[in-house]
N, CA, C and O atoms as CSV, one atom per row, in Angstrom:
chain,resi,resn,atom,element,x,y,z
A,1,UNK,N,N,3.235,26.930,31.338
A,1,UNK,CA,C,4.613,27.155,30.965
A,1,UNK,C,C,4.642,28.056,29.738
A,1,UNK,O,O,3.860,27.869,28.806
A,2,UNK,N,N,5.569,29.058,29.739
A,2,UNK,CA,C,5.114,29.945,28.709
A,2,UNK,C,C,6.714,29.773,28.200
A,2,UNK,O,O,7.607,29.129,28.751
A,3,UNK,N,N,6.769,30.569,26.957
A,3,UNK,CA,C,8.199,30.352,26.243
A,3,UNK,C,C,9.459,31.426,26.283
A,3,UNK,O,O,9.098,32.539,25.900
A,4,UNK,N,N,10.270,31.381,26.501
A,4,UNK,CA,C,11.266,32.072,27.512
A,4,UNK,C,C,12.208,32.042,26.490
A,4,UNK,O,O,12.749,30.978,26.190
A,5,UNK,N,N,12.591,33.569,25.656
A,5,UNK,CA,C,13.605,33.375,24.516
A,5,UNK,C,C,14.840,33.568,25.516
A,5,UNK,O,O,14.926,34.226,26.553
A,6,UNK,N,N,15.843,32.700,24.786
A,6,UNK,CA,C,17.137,32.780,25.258
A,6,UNK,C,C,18.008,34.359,25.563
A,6,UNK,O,O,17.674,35.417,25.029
A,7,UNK,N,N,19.145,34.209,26.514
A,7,UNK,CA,C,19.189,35.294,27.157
A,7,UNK,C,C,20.167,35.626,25.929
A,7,UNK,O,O,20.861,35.003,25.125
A,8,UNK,N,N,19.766,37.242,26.295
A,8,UNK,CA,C,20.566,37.917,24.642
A,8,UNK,C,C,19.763,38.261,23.601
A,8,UNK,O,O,20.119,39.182,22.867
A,9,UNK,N,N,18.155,37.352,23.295
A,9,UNK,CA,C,18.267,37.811,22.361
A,9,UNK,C,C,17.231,38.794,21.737
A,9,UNK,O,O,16.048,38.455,21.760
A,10,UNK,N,N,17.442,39.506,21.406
A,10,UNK,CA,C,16.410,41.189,20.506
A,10,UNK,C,C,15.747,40.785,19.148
A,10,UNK,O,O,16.293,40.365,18.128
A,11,UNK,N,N,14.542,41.002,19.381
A,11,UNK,CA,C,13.395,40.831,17.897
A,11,UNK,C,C,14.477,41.577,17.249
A,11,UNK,O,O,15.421,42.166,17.774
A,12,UNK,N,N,14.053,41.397,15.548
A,12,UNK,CA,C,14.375,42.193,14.542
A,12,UNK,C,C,13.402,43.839,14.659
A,12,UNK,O,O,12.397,44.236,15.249
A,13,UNK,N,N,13.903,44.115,14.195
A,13,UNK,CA,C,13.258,46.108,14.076
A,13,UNK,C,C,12.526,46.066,13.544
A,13,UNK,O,O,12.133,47.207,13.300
A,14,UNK,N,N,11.515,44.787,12.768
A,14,UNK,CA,C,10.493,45.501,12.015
A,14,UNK,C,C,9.400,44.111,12.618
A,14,UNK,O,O,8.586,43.497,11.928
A,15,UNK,N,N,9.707,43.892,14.098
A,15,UNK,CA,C,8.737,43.022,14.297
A,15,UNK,C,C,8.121,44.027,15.160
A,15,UNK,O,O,8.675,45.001,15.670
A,16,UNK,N,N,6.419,43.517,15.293
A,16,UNK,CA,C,5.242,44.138,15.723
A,16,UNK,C,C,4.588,43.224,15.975
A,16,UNK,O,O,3.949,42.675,15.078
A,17,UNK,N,N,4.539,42.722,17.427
A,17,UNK,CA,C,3.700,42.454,19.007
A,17,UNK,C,C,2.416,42.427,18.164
A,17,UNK,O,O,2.133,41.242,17.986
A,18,UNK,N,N,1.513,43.235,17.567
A,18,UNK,CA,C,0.353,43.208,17.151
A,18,UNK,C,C,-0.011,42.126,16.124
A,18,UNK,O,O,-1.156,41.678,16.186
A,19,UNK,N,N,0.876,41.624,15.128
A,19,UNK,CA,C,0.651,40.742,13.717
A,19,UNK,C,C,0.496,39.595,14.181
A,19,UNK,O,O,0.538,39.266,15.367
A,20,UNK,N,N,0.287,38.852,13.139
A,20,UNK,CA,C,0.205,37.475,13.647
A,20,UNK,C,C,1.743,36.902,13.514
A,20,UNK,O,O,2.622,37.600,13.009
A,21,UNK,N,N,2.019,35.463,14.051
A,21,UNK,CA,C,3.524,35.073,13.746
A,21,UNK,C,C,3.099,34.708,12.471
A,21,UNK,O,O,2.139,35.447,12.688
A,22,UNK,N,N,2.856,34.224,11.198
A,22,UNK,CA,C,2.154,33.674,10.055
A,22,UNK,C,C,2.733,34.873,9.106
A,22,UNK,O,O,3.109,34.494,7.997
A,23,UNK,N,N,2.842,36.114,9.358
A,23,UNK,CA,C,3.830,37.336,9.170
A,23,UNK,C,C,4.831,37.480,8.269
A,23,UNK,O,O,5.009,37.860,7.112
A,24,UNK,N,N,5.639,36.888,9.533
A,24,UNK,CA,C,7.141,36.948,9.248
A,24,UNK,C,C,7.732,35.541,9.132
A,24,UNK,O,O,7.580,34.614,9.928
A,25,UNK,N,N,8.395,35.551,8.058
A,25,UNK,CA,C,9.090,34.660,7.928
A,25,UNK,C,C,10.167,33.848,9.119
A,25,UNK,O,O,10.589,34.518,10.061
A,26,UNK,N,N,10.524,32.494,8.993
A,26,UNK,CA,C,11.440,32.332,9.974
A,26,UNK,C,C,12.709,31.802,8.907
A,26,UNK,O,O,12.961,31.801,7.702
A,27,UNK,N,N,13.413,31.287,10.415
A,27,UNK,CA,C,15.135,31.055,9.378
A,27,UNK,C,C,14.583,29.349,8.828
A,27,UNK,O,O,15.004,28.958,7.739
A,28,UNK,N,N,13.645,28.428,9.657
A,28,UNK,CA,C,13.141,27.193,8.888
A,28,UNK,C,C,12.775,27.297,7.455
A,28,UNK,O,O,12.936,26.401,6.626
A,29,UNK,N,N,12.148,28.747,7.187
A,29,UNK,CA,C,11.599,28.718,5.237
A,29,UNK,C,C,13.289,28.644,4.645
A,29,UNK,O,O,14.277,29.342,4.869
A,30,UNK,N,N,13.025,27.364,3.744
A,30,UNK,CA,C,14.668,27.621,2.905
A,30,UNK,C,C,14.207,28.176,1.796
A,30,UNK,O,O,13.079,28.464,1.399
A,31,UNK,N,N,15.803,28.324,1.153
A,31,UNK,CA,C,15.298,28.637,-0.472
A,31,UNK,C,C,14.690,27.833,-1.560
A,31,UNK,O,O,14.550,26.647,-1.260
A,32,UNK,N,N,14.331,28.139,-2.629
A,32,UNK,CA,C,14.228,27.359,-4.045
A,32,UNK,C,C,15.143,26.169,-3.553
A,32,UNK,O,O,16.024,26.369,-2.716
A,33,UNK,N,N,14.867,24.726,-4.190
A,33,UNK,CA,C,15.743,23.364,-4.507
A,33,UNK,C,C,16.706,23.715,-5.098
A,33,UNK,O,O,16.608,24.752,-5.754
A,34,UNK,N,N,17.420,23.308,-5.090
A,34,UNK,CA,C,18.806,23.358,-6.329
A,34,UNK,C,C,18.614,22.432,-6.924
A,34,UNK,O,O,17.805,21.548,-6.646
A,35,UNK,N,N,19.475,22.497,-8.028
A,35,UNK,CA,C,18.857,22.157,-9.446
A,35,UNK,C,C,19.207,20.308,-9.337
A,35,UNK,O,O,18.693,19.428,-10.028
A,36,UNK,N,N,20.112,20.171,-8.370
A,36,UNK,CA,C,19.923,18.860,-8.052
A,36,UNK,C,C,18.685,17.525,-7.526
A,36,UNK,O,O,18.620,16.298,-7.587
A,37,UNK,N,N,17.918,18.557,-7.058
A,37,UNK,CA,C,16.485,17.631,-6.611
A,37,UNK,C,C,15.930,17.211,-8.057
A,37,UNK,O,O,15.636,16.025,-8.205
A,38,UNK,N,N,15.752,18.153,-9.208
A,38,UNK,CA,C,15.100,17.607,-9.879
A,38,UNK,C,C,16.607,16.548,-10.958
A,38,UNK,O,O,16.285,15.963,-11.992
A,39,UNK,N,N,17.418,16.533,-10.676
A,39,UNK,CA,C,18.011,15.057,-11.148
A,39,UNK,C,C,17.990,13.926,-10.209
A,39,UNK,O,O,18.651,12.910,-10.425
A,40,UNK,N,N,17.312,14.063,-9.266
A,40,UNK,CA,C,16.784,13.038,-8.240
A,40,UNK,C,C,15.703,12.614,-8.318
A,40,UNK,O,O,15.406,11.490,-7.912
A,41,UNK,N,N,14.727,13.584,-8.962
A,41,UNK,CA,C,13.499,13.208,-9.551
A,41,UNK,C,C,13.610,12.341,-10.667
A,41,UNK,O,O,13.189,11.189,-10.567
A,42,UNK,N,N,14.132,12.755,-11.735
A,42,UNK,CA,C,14.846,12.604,-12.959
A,42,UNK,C,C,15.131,10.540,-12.530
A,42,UNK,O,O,14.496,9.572,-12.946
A,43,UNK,N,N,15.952,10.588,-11.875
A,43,UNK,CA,C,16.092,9.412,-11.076
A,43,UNK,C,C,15.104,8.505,-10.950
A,43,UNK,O,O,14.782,7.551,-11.659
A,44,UNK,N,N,14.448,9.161,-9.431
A,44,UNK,CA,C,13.387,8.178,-8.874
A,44,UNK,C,C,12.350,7.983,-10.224
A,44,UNK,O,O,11.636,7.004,-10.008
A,45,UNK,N,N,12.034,8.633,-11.597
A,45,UNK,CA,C,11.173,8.459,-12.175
A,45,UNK,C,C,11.608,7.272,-13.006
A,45,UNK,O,O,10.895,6.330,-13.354
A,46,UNK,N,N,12.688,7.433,-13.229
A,46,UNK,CA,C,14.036,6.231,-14.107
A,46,UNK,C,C,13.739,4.945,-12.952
A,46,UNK,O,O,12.931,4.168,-13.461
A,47,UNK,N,N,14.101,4.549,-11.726
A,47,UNK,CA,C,13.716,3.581,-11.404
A,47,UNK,C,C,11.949,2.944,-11.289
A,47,UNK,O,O,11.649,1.763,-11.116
A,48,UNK,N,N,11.204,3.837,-11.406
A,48,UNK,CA,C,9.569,3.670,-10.951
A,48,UNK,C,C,9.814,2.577,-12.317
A,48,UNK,O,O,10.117,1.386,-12.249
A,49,UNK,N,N,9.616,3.263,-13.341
A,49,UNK,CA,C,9.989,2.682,-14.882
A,49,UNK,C,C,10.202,1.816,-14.892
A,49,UNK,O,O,9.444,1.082,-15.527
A,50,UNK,N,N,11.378,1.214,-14.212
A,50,UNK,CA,C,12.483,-0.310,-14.247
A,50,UNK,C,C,11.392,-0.824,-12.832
A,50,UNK,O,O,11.409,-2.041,-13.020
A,51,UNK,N,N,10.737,-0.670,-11.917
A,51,UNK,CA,C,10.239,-1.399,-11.392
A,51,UNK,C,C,9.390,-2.024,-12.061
A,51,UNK,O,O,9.412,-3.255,-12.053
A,52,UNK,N,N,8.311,-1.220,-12.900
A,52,UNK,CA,C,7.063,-1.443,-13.031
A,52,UNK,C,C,6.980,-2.143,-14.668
A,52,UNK,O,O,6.345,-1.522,-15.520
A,53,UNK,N,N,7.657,-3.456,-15.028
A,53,UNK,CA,C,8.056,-3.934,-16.169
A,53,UNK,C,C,6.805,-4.643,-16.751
A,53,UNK,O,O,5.647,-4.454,-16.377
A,54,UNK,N,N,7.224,-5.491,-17.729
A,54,UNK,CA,C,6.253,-6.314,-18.291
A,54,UNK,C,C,6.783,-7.734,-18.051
A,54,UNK,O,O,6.153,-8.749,-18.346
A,55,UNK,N,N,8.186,-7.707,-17.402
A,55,UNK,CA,C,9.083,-8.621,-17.477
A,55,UNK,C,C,9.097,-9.172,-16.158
A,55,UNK,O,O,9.259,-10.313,-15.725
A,56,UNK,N,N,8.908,-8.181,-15.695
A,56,UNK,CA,C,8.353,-8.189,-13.526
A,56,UNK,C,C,7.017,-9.164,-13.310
A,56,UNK,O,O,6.772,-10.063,-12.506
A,57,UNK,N,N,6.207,-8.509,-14.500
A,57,UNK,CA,C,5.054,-8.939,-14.356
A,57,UNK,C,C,4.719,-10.519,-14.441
A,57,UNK,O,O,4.082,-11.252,-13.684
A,58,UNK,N,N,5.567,-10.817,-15.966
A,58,UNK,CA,C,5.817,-12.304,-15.915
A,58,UNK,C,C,6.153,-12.689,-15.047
A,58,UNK,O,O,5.285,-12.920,-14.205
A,59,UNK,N,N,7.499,-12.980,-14.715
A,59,UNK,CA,C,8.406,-13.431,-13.542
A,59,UNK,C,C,7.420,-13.723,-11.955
A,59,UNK,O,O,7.471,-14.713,-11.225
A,60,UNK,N,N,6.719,-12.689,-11.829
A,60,UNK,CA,C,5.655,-13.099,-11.364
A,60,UNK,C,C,5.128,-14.202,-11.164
A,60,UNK,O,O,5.327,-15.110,-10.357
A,61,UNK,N,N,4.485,-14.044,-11.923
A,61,UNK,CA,C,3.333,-14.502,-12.524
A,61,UNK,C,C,3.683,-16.087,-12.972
A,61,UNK,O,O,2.764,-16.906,-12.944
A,62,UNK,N,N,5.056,-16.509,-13.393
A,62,UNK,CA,C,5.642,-17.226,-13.216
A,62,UNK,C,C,5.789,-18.207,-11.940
A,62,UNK,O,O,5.554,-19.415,-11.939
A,63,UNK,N,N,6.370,-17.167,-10.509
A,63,UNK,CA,C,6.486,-18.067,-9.648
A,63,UNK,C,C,4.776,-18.210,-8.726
A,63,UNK,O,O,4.413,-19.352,-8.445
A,64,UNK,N,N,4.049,-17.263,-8.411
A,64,UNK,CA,C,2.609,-17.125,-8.608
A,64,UNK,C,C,2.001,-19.326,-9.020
A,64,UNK,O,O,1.612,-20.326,-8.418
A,65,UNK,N,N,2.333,-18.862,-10.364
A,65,UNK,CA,C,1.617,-20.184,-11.252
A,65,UNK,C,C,3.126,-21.569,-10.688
A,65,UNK,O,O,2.831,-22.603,-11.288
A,66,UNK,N,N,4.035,-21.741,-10.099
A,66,UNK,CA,C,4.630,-22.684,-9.712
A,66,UNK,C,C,4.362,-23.379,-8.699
A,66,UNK,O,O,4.384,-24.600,-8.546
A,67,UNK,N,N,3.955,-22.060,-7.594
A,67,UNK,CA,C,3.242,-22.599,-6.054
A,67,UNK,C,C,2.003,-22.850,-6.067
A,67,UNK,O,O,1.571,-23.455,-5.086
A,68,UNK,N,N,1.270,-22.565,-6.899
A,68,UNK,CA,C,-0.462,-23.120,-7.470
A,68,UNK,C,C,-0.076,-24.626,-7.886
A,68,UNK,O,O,-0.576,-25.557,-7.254
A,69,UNK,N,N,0.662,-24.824,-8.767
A,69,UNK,CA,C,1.051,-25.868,-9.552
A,69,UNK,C,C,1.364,-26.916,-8.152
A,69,UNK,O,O,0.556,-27.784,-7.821
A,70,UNK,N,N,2.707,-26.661,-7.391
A,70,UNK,CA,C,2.944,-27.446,-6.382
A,70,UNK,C,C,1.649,-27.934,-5.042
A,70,UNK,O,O,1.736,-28.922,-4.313
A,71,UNK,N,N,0.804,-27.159,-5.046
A,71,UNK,CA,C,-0.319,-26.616,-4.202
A,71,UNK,C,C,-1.274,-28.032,-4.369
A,71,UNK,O,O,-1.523,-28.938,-3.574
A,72,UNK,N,N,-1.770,-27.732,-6.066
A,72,UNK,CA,C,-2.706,-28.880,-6.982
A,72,UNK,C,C,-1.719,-30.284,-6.585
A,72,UNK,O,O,-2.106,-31.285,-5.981
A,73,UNK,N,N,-0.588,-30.061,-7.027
A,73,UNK,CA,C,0.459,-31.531,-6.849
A,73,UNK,C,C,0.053,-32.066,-5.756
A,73,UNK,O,O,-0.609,-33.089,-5.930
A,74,UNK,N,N,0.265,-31.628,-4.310
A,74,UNK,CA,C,-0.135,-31.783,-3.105
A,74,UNK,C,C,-1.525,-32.606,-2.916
A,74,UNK,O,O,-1.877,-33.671,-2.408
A,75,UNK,N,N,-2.156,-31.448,-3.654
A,75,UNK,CA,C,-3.542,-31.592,-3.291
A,75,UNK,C,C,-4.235,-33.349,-4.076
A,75,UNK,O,O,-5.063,-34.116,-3.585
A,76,UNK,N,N,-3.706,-33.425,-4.994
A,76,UNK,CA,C,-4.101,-34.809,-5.842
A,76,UNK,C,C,-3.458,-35.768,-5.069
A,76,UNK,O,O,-4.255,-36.525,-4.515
A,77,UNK,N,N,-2.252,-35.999,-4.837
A,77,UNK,CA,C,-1.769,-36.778,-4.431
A,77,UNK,C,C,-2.491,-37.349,-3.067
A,77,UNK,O,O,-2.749,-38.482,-2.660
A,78,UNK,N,N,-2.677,-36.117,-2.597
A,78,UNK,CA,C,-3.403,-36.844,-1.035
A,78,UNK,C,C,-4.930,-37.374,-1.513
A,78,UNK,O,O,-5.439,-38.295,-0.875
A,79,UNK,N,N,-5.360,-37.014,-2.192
A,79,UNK,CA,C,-6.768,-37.601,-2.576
A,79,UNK,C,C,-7.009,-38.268,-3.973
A,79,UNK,O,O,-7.543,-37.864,-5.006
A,80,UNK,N,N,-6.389,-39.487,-3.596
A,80,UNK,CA,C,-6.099,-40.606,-4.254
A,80,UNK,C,C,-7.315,-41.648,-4.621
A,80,UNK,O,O,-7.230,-42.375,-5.611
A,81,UNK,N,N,-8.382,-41.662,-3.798
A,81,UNK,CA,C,-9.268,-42.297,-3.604
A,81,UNK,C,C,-10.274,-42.616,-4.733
A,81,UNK,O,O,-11.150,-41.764,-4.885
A,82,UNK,N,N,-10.309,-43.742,-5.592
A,82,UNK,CA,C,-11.363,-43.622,-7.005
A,82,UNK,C,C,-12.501,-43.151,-6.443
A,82,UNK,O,O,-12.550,-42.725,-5.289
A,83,UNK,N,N,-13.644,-43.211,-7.369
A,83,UNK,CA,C,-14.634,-42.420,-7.269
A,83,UNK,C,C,-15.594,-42.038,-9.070
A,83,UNK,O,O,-15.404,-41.245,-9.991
A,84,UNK,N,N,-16.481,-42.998,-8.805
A,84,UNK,CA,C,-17.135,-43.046,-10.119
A,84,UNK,C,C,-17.862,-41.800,-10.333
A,84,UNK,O,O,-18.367,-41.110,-9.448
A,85,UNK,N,N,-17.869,-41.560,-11.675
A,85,UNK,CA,C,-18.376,-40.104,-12.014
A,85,UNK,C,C,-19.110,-40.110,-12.823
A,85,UNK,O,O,-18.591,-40.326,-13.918
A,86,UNK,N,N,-20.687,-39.896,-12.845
A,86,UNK,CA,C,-21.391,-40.146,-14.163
A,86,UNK,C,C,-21.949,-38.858,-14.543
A,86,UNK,O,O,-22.555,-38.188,-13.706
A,87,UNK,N,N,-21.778,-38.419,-15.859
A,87,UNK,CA,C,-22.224,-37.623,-16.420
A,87,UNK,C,C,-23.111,-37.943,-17.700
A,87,UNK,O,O,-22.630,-38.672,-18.568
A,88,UNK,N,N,-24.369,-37.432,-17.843
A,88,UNK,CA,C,-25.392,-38.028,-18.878
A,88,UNK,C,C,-24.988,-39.446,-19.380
A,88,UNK,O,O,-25.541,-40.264,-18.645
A,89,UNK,N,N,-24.217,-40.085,-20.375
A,89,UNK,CA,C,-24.102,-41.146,-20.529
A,89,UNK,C,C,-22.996,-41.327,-20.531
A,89,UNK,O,O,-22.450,-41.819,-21.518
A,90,UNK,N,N,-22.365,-41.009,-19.500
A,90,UNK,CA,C,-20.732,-41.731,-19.231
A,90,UNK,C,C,-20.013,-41.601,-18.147
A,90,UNK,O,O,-19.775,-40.497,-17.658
A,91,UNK,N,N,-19.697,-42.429,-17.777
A,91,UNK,CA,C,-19.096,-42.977,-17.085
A,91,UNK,C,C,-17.911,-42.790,-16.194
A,91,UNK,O,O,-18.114,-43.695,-15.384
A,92,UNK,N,N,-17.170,-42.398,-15.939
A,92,UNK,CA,C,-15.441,-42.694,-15.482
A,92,UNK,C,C,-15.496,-42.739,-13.999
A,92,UNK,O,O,-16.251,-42.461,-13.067
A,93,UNK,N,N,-14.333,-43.221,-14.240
A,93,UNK,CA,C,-13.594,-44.034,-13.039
A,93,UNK,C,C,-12.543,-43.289,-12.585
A,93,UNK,O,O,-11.492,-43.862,-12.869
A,94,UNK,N,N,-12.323,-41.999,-11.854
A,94,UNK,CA,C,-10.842,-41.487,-11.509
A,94,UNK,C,C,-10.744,-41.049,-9.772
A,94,UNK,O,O,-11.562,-41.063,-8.852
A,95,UNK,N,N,-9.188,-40.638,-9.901
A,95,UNK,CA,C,-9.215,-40.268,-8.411
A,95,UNK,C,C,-10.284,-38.764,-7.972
A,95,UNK,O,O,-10.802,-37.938,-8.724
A,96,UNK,N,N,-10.302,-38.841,-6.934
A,96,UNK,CA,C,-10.874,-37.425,-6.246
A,96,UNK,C,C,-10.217,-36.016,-6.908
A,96,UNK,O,O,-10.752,-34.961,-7.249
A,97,UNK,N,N,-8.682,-36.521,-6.935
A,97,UNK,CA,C,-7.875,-35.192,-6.856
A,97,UNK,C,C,-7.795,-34.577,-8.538
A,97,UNK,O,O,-7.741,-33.421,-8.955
A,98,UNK,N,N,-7.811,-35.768,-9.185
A,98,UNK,CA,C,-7.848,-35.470,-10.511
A,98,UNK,C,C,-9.326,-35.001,-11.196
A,98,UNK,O,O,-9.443,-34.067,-11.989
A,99,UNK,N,N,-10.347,-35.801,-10.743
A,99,UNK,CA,C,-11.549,-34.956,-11.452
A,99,UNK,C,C,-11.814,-33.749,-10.743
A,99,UNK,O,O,-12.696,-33.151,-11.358
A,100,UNK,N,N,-11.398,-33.012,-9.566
A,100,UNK,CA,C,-11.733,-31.902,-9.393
A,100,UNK,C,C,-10.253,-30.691,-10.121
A,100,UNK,O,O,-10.571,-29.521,-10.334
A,101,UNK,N,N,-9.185,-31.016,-10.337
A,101,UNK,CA,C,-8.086,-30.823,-11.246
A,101,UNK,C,C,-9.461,-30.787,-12.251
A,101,UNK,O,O,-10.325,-29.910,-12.236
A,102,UNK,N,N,-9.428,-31.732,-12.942
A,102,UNK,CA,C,-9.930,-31.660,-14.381
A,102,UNK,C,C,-11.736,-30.084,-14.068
A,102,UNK,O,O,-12.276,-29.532,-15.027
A,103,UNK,N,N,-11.977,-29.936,-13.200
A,103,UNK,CA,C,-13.461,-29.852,-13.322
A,103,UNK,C,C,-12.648,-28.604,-13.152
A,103,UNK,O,O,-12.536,-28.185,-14.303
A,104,UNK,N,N,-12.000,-27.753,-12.325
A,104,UNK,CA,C,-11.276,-26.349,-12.176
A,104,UNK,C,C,-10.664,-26.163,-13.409
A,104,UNK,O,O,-11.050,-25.047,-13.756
A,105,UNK,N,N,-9.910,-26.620,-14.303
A,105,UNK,CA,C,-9.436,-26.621,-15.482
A,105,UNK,C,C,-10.258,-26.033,-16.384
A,105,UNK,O,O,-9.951,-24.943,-16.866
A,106,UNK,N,N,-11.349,-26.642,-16.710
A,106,UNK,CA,C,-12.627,-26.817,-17.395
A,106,UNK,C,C,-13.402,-25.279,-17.281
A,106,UNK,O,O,-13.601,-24.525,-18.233
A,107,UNK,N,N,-13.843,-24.992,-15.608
A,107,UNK,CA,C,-13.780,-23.760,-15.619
A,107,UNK,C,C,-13.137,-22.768,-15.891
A,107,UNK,O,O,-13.665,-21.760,-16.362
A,108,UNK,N,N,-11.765,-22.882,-15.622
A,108,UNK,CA,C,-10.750,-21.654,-16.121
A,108,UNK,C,C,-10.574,-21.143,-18.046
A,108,UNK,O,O,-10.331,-20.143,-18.721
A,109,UNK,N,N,-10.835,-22.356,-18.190
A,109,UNK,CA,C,-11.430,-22.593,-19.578
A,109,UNK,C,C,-12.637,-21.582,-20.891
A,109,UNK,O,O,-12.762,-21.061,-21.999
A,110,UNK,N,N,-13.301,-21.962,-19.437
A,110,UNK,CA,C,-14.671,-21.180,-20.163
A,110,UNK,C,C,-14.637,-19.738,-19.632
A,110,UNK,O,O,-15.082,-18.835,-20.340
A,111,UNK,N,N,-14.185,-19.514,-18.549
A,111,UNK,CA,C,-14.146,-18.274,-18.151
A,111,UNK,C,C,-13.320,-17.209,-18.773
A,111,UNK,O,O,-13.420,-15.985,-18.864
A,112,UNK,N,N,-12.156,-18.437,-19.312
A,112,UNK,CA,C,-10.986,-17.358,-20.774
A,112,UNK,C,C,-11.707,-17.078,-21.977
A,112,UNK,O,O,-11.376,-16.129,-22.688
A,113,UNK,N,N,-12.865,-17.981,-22.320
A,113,UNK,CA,C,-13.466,-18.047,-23.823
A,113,UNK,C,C,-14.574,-16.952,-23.331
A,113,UNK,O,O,-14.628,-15.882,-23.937
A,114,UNK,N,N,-15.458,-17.206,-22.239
A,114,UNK,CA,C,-16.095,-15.710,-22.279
A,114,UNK,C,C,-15.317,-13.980,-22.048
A,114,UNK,O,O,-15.562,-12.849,-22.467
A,115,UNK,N,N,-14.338,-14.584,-21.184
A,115,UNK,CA,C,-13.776,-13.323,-20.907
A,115,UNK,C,C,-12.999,-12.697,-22.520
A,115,UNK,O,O,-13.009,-11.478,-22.687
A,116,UNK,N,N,-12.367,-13.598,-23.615
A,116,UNK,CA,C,-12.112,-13.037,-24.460
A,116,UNK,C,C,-13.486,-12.687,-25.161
A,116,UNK,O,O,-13.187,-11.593,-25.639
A,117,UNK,N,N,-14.612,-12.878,-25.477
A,117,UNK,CA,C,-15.390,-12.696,-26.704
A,117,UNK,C,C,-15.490,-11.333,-25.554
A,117,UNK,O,O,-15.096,-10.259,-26.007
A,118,UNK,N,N,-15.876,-11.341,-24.452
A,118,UNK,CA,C,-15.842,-10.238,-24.120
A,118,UNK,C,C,-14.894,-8.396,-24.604
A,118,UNK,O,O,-15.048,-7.178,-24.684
A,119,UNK,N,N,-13.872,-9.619,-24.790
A,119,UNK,CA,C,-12.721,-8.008,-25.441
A,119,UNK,C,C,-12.709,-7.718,-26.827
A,119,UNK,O,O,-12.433,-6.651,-27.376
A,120,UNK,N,N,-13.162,-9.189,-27.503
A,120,UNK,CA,C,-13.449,-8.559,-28.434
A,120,UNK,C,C,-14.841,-8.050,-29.297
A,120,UNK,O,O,-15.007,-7.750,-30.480
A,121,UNK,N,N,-15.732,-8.102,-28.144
A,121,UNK,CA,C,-16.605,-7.435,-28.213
A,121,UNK,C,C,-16.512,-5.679,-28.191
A,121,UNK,O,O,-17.017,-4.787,-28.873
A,122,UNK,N,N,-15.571,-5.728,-27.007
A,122,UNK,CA,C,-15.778,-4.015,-26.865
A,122,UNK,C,C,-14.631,-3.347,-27.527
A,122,UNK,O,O,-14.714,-2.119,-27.547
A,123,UNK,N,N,-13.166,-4.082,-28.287
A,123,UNK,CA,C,-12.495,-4.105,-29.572
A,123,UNK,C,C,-13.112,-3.613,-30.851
A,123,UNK,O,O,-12.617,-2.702,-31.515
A,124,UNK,N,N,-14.251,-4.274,-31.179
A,124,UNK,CA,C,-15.448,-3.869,-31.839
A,124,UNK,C,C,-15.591,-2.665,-32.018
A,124,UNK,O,O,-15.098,-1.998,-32.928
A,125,UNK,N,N,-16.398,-2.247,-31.010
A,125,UNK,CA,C,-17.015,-1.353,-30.468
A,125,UNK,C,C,-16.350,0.101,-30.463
A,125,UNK,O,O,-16.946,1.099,-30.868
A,126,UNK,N,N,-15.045,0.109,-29.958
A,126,UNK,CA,C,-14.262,1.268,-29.886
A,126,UNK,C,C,-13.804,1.085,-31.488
A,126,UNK,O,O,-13.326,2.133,-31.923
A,127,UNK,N,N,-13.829,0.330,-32.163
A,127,UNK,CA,C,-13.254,0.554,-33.647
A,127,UNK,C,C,-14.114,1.346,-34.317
A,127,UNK,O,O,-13.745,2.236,-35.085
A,128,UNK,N,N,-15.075,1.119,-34.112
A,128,UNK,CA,C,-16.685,1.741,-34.834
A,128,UNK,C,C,-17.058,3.179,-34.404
A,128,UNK,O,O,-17.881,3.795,-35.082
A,129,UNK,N,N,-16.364,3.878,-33.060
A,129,UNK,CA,C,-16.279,5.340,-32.613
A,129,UNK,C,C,-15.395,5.834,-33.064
A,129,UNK,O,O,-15.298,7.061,-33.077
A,130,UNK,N,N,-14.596,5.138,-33.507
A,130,UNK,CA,C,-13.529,6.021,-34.031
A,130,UNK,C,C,-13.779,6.368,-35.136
A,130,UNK,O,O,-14.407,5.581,-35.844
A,131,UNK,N,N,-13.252,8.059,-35.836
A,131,UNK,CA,C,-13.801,8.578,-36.530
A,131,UNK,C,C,-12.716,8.398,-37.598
A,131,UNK,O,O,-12.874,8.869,-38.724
């Protein structure tokens, strides 16, 4: 099937069979934006801004830490069951749901105390390059 211009119509006078189409322009190239796109930019950059908050982040992070919270609630409650726990010289007596609560705690714990000496280790570090 080859392409069949509509009846009527005549190349322009300065087209040449020999060029490539890549050439000549068509009526699809528009002009320059008007000066309105870039207050649309102007815009979309104004909302990116208001998405990307510190306040978003909380709020988050907020409901994030509520459904964890309800999650653990769940989770203790159903595993109710005592369960003696000895560690070097002691003792206790608690449910399932709570000493593993307490033992995740414990970790999150230590993992904040290394992860900070960590920052302020390299706090340090960038203070001392600077000239």
């Amino acid at each position: 099937m080859t392409y069949q211009p509509p009846e009527g119509y005549q190349p322009s006078p300065d087209y040449d069979p020999t060029k490539p189409d890549a050439a000549y322009p068509t009526e699809a190239v528009e002009a320059a934006p008007p000066a309105a796109d870039h207050r649309d930019e102007v815009r979309r950059q104004a909302l990116d801004d208001v998405r990307h908050t510190r306040t978003r982040a909380a709020w988050v992070g907020l409901i994030v830490g509520a459904l964890v919270t309800l999650i653990l609630l769940i989770f203790i409650v159903q595993n109710l069951d005592s369960q003696n726990i000895d560690l070097f010289f002691w003792t206790v007596n608690l449910p399932v749901g709570v000493s593993l609560l307490i033992a995740a705690i414990l970790g999150a714990v230590i993992t904040a105390i290394v992860g900070s000496l960590r920052m302020l280790q390299v706090r340090r570090a960038v203070k001392k390059a600077r000239p």
